[in-house]
C-alpha positions as CSV (number, residue, x, y, z in Angstrom):
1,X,23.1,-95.1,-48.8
2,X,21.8,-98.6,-49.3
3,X,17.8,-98.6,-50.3
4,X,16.8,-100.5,-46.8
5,X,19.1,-97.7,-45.1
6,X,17.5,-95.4,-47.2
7,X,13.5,-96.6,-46.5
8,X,14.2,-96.9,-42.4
9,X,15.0,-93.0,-42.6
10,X,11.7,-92.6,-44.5
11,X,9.7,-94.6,-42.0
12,X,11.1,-93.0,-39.4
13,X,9.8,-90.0,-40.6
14,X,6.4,-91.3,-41.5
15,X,6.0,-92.3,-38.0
16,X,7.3,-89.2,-36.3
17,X,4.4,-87.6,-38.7
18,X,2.0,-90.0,-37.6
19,X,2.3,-89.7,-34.1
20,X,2.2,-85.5,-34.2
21,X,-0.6,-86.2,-36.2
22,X,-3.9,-84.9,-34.1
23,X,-6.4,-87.2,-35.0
24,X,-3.9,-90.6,-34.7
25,X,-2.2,-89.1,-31.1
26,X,-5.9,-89.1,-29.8
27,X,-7.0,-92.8,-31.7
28,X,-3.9,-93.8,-29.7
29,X,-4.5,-92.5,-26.9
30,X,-8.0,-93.9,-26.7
31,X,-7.3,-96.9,-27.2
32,X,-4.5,-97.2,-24.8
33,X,-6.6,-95.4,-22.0
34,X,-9.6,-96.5,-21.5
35,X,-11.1,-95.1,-18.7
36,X,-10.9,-91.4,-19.8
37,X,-13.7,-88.7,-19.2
38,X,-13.1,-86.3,-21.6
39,X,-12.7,-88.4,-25.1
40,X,-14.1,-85.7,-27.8
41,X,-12.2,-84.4,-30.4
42,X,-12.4,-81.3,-28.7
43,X,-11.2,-82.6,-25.2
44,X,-8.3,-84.3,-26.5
45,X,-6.2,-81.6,-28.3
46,X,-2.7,-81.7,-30.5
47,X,-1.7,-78.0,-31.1
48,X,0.4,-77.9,-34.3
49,X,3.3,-75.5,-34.6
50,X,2.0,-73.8,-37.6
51,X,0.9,-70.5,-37.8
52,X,-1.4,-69.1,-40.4
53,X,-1.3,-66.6,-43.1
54,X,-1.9,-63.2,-42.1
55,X,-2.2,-64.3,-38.6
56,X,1.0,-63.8,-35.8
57,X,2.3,-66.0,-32.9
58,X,0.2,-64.3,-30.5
59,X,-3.0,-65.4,-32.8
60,X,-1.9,-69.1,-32.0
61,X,-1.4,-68.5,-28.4
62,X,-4.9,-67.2,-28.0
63,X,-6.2,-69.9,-30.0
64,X,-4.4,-72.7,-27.2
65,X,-5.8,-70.4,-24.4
66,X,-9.4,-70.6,-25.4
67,X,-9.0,-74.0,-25.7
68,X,-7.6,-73.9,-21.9
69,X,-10.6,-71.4,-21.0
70,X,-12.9,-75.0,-21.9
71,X,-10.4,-77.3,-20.2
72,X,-11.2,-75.8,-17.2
73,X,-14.6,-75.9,-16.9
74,X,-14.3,-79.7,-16.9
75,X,-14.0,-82.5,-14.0
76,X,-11.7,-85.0,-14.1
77,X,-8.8,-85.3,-15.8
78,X,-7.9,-83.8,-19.3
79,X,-5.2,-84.3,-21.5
80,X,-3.7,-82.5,-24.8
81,X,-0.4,-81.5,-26.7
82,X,1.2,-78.5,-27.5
83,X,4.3,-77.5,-29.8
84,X,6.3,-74.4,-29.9
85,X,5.0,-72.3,-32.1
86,X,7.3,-71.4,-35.5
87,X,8.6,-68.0,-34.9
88,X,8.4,-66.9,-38.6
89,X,6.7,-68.6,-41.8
90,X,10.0,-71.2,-42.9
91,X,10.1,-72.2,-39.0
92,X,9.5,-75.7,-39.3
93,X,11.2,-76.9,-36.2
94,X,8.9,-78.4,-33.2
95,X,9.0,-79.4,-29.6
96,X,6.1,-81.7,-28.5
97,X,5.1,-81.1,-24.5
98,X,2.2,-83.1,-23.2
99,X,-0.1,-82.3,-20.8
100,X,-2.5,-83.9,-17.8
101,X,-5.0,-81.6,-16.4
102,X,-6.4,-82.1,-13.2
103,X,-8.9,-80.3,-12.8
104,X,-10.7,-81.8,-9.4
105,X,-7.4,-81.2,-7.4
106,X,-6.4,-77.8,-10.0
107,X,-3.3,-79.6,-10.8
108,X,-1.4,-79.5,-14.0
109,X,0.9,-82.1,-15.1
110,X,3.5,-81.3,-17.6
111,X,5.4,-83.9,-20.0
112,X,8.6,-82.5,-21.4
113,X,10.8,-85.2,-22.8
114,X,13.7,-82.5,-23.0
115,X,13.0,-82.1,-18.9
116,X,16.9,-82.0,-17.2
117,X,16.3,-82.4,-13.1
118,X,19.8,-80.9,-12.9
119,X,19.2,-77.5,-14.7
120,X,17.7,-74.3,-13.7
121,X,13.7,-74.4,-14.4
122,X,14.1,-78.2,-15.5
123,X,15.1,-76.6,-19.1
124,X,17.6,-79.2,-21.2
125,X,18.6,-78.9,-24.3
126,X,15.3,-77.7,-25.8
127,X,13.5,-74.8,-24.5
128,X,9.6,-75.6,-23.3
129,X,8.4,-72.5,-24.8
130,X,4.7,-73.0,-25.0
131,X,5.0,-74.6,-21.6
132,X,7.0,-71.8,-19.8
133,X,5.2,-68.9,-21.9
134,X,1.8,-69.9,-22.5
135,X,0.2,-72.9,-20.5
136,X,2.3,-72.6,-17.3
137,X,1.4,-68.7,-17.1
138,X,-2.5,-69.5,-17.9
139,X,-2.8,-72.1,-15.6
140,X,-1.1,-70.2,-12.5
141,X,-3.2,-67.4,-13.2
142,X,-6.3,-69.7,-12.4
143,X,-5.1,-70.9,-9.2
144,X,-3.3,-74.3,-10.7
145,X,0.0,-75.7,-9.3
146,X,1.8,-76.5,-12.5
147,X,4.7,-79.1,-12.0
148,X,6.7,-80.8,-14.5
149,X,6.8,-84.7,-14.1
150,X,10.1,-85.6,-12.8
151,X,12.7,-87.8,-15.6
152,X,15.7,-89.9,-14.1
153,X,17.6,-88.2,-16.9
154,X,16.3,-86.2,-20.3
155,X,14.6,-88.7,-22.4
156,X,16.1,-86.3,-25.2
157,X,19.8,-85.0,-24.2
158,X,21.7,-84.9,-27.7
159,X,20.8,-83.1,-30.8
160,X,20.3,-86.4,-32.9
161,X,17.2,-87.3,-30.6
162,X,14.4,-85.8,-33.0
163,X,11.8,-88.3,-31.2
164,X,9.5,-85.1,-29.4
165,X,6.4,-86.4,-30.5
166,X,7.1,-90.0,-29.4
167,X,8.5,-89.7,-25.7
168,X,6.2,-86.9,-24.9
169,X,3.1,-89.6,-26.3
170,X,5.2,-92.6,-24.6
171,X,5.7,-90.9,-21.1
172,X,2.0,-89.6,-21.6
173,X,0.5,-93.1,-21.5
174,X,2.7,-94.4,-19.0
175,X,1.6,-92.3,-16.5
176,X,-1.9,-92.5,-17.2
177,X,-1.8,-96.0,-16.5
178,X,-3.2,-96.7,-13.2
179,X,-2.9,-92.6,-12.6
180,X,0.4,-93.2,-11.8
181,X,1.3,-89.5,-12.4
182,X,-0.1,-88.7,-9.2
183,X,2.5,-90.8,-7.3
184,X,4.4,-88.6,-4.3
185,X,8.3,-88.2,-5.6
186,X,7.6,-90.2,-9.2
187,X,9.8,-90.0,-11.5
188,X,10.5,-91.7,-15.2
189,X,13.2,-94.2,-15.9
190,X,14.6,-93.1,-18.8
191,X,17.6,-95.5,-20.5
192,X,21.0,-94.1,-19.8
193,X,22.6,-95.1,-23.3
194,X,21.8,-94.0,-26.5
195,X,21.1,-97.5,-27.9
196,X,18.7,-98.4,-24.8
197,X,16.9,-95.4,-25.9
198,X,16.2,-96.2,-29.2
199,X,15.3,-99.6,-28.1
200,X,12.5,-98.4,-26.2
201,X,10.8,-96.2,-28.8
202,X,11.4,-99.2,-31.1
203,X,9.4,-101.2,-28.5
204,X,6.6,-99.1,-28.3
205,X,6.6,-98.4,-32.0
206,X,6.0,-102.0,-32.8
207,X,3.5,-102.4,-30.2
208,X,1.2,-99.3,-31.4
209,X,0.8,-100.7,-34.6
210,X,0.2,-104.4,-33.8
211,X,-2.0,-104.1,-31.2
212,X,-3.6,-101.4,-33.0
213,X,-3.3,-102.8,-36.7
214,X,-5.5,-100.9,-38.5
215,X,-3.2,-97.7,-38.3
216,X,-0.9,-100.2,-39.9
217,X,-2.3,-98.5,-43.8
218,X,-2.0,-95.5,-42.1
219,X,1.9,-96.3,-41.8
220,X,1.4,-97.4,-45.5
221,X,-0.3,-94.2,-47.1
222,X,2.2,-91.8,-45.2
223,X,5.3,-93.8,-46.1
224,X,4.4,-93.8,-49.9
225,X,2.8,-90.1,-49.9
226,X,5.5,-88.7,-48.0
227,X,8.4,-90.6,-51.1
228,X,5.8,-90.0,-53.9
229,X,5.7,-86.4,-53.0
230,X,9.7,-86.3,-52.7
231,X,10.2,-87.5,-56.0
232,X,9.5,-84.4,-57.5
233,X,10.2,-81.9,-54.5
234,X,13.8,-80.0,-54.4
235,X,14.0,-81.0,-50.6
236,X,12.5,-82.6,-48.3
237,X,12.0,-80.3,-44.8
238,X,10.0,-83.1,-42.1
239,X,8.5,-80.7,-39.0
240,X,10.9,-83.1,-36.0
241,X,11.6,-81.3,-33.2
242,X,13.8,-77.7,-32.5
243,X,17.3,-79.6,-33.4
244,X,17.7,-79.8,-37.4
245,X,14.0,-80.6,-37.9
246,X,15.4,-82.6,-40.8
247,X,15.8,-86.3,-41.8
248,X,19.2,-87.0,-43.3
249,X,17.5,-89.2,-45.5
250,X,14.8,-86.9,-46.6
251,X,16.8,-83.8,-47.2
252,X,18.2,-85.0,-51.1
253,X,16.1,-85.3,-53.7
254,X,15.0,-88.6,-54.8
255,X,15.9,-90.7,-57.7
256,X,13.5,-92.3,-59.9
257,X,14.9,-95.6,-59.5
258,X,15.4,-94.8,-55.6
259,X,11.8,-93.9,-55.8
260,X,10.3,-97.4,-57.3
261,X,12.7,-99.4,-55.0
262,X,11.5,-97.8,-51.7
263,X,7.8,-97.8,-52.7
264,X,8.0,-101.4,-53.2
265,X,9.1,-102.0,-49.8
266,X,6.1,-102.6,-47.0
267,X,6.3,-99.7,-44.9
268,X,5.2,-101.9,-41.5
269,X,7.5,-105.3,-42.6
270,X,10.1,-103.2,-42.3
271,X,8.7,-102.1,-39.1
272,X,8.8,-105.4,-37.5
273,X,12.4,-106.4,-38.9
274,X,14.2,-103.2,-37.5
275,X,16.3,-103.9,-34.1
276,X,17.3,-100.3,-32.3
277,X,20.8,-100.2,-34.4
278,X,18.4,-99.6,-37.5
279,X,17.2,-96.5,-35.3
280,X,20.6,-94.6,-35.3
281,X,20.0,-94.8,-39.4
């Protein structure tokens, strides 16, 4: 693989890490939004897949329903992320879901970019399971209708999509625009071909980070760390979404000389020269 082949596949993956981060998802968010109640760390939650030492699935799940049990006591509208959980410690696969919650009108909102209108309980080619085991449950229990915003067609419908984190943050904000989530009979153009796909995450990649340019280090920092840290690992395993959960390009070990040649590369230049063929990389 040629070196500029080789550091789109690792800024790929430094932005699919950047944008399940917690703290940049909300920085994003806020600054996309800005006429949002609830803004606090604490309000505006991303729920890793990760579970603990010595602690169990069920351990997480509690910890995500406690979080619910303050959502609830709110006005307004509040929004958050959740992943499938890992079911056992080398689980590193993840499926991002967003969420809007409504909590004058006890609506919920769910964002699943995997969402097929043309299967039974809307479930494409991955499983919602935090959705359709956790939240949904919680939330009904409580006297919320729970409804899944409608897509023209699965933003994610092949097994090389490993984008979770960035349609279920991209549909997110488009529907918070203007409240548009509330709409009767809405529902999400999604690209029909591949390549139109990849053209629109490309878009909205390049517009996070120049109209926002000081996550632009951030892109920086996680695009050297994430090489630095591969020149001595044995593999590379990048937490993407319940296909592979791999990069290609981040699954062999690094040569030295491979290593130099990609740190000298600016991680957002290369950003801004990419077209949506460079995305298929």
């Amino acid at each position: 693989m040629k070196i500029n082949d080789l550091a789109i596949s690792w800024l790929l993956h430094s932005i699919k890490i950047l944008l399940g981060d917690e703290s940049i998802r909300r920085y994003i968010i806020l600054n996309t939004i800005h006429n949002l109640k609830h803004t606090l760390k604490k309000d505006i939650r991303t729920f890793d897949p990760f579970v603990k030492k010595n602690k169990t699935r069920q351990d997480k799940y509690k910890i995500i329903e406690k979080y619910l049990d303050y959502v609830i006591t709110l006005d307004d509208i509040v929004v958050f992320t959740a992943t499938n959980i890992q079911q056992h410690e080398n689980d590193n696969e993840t499926h991002y879901q967003s969420f809007i919650v409504d909590n004058d009108n006890k609506k919920v909102y769910v964002i699943d970019p995997a969402f097929d209108k043309k299967q039974e309980n809307y479930i494409g080619i991955y499983y919602a399971e935090v959705t359709h085991e956790s939240i949904k449950p919680y939330f009904e229990t409580k006297g919320y209708n729970v409804s899944f915003i409608y897509l023209e067609k699965p933003a994610q419908s092949t097994k090389n999509d490993v984008f979770c984190q960035t349609w279920s943050l991209l549909i997110l904000l488009e529907i918070l625009e203007n409240k548009k989530y509330k709409q009767d009979g809405l529902e999400i153009k999604i690209p029909k071909l591949e390549l139109e796909r990849y053209r629109k995450i490309l878009e909205f990649y390049k517009a996070i980070f120049k109209n926002m340019p000081e996550l632009q280090e951030n892109l920086r920092e996680e695009y050297k760390g994430s090489i630095s840290d591969a020149a001595t690992a044995t593999a590379i395993a990048t937490a993407t979404d319940t296909d592979t959960a791999t990069d290609t390009a981040c699954e062999d070990l690094l040569t030295e000389e491979q290593k130099q040649q990609l740190l000298e590369i600016d991680a957002y230049e290369l950003l801004e020269s990419m077209d949506e063929y460079d995305m298929k990389n």
